[in-house]
N, C-alpha and C positions, 0 to 999 in steps of 0.2 A: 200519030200519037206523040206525043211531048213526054219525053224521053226524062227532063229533070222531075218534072211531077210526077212521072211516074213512079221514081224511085223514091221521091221524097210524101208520096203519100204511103209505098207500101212504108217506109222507114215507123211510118206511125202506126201502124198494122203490125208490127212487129210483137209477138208475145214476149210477157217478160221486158220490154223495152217499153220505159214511158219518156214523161217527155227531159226528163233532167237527164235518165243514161241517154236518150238519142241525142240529147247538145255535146255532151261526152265523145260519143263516136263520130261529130261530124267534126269535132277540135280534134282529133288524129288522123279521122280517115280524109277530112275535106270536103266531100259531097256525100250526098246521100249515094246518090251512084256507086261511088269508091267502097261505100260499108259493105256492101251486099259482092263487094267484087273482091275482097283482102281476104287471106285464106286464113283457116280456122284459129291457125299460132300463130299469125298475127292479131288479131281479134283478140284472142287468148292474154297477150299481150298489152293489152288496154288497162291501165288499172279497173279493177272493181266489175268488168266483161271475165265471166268465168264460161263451162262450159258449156250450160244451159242457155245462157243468152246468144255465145256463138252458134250452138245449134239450128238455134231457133231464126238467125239471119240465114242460114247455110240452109237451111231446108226449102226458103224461096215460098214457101207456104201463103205469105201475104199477097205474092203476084196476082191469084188469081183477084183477090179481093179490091186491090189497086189497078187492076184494069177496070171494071165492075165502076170505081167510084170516078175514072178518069172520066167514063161515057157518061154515067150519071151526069159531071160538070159540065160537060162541051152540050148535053142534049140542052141540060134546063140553066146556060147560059150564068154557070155561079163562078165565080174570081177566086182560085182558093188562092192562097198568101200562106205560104211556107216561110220559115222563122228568119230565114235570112235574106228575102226579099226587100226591096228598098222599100215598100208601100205599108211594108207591115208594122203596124202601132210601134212604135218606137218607148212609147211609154211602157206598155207589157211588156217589152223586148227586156226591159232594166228587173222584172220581177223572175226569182229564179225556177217557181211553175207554170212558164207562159206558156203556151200550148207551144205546139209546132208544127201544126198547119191549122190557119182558121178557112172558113168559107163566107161570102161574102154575097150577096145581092142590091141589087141596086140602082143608085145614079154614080156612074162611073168617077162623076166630079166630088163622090164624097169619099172627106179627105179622111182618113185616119188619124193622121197625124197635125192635125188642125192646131194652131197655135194655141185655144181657149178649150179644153173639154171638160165638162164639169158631170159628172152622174147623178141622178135625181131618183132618190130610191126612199120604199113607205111602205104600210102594210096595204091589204088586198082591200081592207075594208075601211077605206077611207069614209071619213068624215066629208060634210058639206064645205069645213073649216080648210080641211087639209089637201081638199082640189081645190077651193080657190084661192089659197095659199102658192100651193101650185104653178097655177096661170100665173097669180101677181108675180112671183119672184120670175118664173121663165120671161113673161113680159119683161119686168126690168134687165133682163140681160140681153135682150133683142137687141140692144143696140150695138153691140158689141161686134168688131169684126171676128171673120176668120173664127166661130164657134158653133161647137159642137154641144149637144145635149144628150147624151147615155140612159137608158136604162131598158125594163128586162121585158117589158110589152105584155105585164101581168095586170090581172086587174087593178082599180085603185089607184094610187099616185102615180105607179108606172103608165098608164095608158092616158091619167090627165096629164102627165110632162110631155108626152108626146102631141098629144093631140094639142096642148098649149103653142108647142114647136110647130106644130101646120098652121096656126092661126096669126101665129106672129112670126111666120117666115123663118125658121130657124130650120137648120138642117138638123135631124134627127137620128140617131143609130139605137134599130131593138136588139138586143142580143138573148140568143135565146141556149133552152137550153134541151136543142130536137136537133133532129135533121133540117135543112132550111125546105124540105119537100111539103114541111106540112106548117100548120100553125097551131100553136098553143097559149089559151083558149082559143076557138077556131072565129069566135063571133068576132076577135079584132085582124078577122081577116083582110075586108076592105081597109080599115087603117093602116094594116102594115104595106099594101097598094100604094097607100097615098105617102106614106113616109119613103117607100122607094124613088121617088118623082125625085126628090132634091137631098134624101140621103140613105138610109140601108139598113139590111137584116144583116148581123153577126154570127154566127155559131162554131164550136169544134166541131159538131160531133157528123158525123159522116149520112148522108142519105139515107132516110129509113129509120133511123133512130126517134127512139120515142119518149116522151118525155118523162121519164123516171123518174121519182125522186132524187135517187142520187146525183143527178148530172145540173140538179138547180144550184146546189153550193159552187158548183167547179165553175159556170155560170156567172156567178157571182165574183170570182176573186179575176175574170173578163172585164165585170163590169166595173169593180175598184181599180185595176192595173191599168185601163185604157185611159184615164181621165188624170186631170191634174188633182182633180178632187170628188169628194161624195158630197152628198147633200141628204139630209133625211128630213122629212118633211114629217111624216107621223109614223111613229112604229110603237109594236107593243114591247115585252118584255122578251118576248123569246120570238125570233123571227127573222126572215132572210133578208130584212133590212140590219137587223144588228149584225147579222153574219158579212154581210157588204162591207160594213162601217167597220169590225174589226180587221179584217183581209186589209182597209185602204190604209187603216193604223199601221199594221206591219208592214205593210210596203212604204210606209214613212212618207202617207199623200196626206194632204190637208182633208178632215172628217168635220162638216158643218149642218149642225140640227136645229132645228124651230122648236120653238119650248111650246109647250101645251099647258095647258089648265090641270092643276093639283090632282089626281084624283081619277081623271081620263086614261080607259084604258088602251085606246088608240095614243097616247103623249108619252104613257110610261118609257118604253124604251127612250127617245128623245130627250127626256129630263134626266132618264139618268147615265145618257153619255154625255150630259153637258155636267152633271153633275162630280161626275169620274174623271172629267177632265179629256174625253174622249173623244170630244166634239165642239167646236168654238162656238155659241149660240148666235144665231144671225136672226133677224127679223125681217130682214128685206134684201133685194137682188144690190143694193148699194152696198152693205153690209159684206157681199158675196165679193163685190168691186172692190172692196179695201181695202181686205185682208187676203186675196190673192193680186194687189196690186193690178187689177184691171180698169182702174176707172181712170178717165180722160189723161188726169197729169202722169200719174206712171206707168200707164202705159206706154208712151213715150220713151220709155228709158229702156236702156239694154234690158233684155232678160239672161241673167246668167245663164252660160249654157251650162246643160248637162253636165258636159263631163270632167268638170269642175268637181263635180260629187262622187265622183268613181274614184277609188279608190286602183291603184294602179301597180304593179310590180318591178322593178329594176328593169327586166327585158323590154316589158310592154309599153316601160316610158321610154326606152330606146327606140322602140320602132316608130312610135308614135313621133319622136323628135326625129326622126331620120324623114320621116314623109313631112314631116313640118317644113323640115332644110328644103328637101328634093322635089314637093310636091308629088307628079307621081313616078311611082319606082316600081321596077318590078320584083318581084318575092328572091329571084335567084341572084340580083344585086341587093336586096337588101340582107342575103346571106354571106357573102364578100366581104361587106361592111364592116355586119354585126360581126362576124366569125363566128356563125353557130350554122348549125347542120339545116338544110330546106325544112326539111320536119321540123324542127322547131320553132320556123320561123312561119311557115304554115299554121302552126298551133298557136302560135302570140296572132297572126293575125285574122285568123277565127276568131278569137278569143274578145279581138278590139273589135272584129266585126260586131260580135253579138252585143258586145256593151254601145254598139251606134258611134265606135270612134271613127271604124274604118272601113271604106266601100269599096269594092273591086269593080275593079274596070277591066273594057274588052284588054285582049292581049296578055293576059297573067299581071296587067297593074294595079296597084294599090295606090291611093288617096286618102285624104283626112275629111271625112265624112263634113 
């Protein structure tokens, strides 16, 4: 049995613990392992860990349930990806309710972290208009290296972006909002087969779970967080396409809509996040090219990185400039250095873990991601 997954799935099994306290307790304690091993006052000790959350680690109550989900994974052969793993969306990793363990099915070659991800998201009851809208725009992106296509393998736009993605070669990711044991609707069963060949089914939610209502929103801020951007092809006024397009607003991603005809109650939504200013209106996959700099000439050029955008604290620019000098160093000389206690320097470099500055290495060393 695989000993860090074990702990770092019951970690999500935890009552009272979601997933913003469980980044909390992994920036003090270090591993999921260590939460479940630090005694009650320390725990206690955590800001904003009172007694009811200590309890509820200390009782070990999730074990049984995280063994339960460990055999589930190793029977029917699924990748979970815990929050601090190197494979895991790196783009979600920047939003601060990203899950903290997804599960994965697949082609092993599909990348998460793909240089181009774009999400292509609509209502159920697409138009003739708004599939081959669709295909057109997915076709015009086909040529594009290293890209990925997102969305939620619902009826409607979601299952023509895909199925446009098997047709022009594009690797595809459904994310769903079930256990990955079953399918929802069950008729794009063999589709979600064939989108396995060359990319993947997504989900949090643990083996057996079934598709609630509630867990399509949570779904949703998956499927805006993983991408550089949304795209909404046709949506009404109320619906889990707007609920996508707001989610990728706050997370400060690029939200891009097809305008519709006046009047259309499949366009409403659409029109009026272009109208609000909530959506840049594109017409074509070149349009998609232009305004995320994808097309031949700037592509070409650096893409800023990341963590250029992060916002950084006094210590964390330390550490960060300290592995910049040293390349890699380990945690108990970067304590020497800085002159602060391991624990704190365990904590800054958590902390740059989670923001994708910094990766640990065998041995107890640190690098600049």
């Amino acid at each position: 049995m695989n000993s860090d997954k074990f702990y770092q799935i019951a970690l999500t099994l935890v009552p009272n613990v979601g997933d913003v306290v469980a980044k909390k307790l992994l920036a003090y304690c270090g591993s999921a392992e260590n939460v479940f091993k630090e005694s009650r006052k320390s725990l206690m000790s955590i800001p904003g860990i009172g007694s009811v959350i200590a309890n509820s680690i200390l009782s070990q109550k999730p074990f049984g349930a995280a063994e339960l989900e460990l055999r589930f994974i190793e029977k029917n052969r699924v990748m979970p990806l815990f929050f601090t793993d190197e494979v895991y969306p790196f783009r979600l990793k920047q939003c601060a309710d990203a899950p903290m363990m997804l599960f994965m099915k697949g082609a092993e070659a599909c990348c998460l972290n793909a240089k181009k991800i774009i999400s292509v998201v609509g209502t159920r009851s697409a138009s003739d208009y708004g599939k081959a809208m669709t295909e057109t725009i997915v076709n015009g992106l086909s040529h594009l290296d290293d890209l990925l296509v997102v969305s939620g393998l619902a009826y409607g736009i979601d299952v023509a972006a895909h199925k446009a993605c098997l047709k022009y070669n594009i690797p595809t990711l459904g994310v769903l909002a079930h256990g990955i044991d079953r399918l929802y609707p069950s008729m794009h069963t063999q589709l979600s087969r064939q989108m396995q060949e060359t990319g993947a089914l997504l989900t949090e939610c643990r083996g057996g779970t079934k598709p609630e209502r509630e867990n399509f929103p949570k779904r949703n801020r998956i499927i805006s967080g993983i991408s550089d951007a949304t795209l909404v092809v046709e949506a009404r006024q109320k619906g889990g396409a707007l609920i996508t397009a707001d989610i990728a607003n706050s997370y400060n991603r690029d939200v891009f809509a097809v305008p519709g005809r006046v009047g259309d109650e499949n366009s409403e939504g659409c029109n009026q996040l272009i109208r609000r200013n909530q959506a840049a209106l594109v017409q074509s996959a070149s349009d998609i090219c232009y305004l995320m700099a994808w097309d031949d000439e700037t592509d070409k050029k650096t893409v800023k990185p990341i963590e250029q955008k992060i916002d950084l604290n006094k210590e964390e620019a330390s550490v960060l400039s300290m592995l910049n000098h040293k390349g890699e160093v380990t945690s108990d000389l970067l304590a020497i250095h800085l002159k602060l206690p391991i624990s704190k320097i365990m904590h800054l470099l958590f902390q740059l873990e989670l923001k994708g500055l910094v990766k640990a290495i065998a041995g107890n060393r640190y690098s600049k991601s």
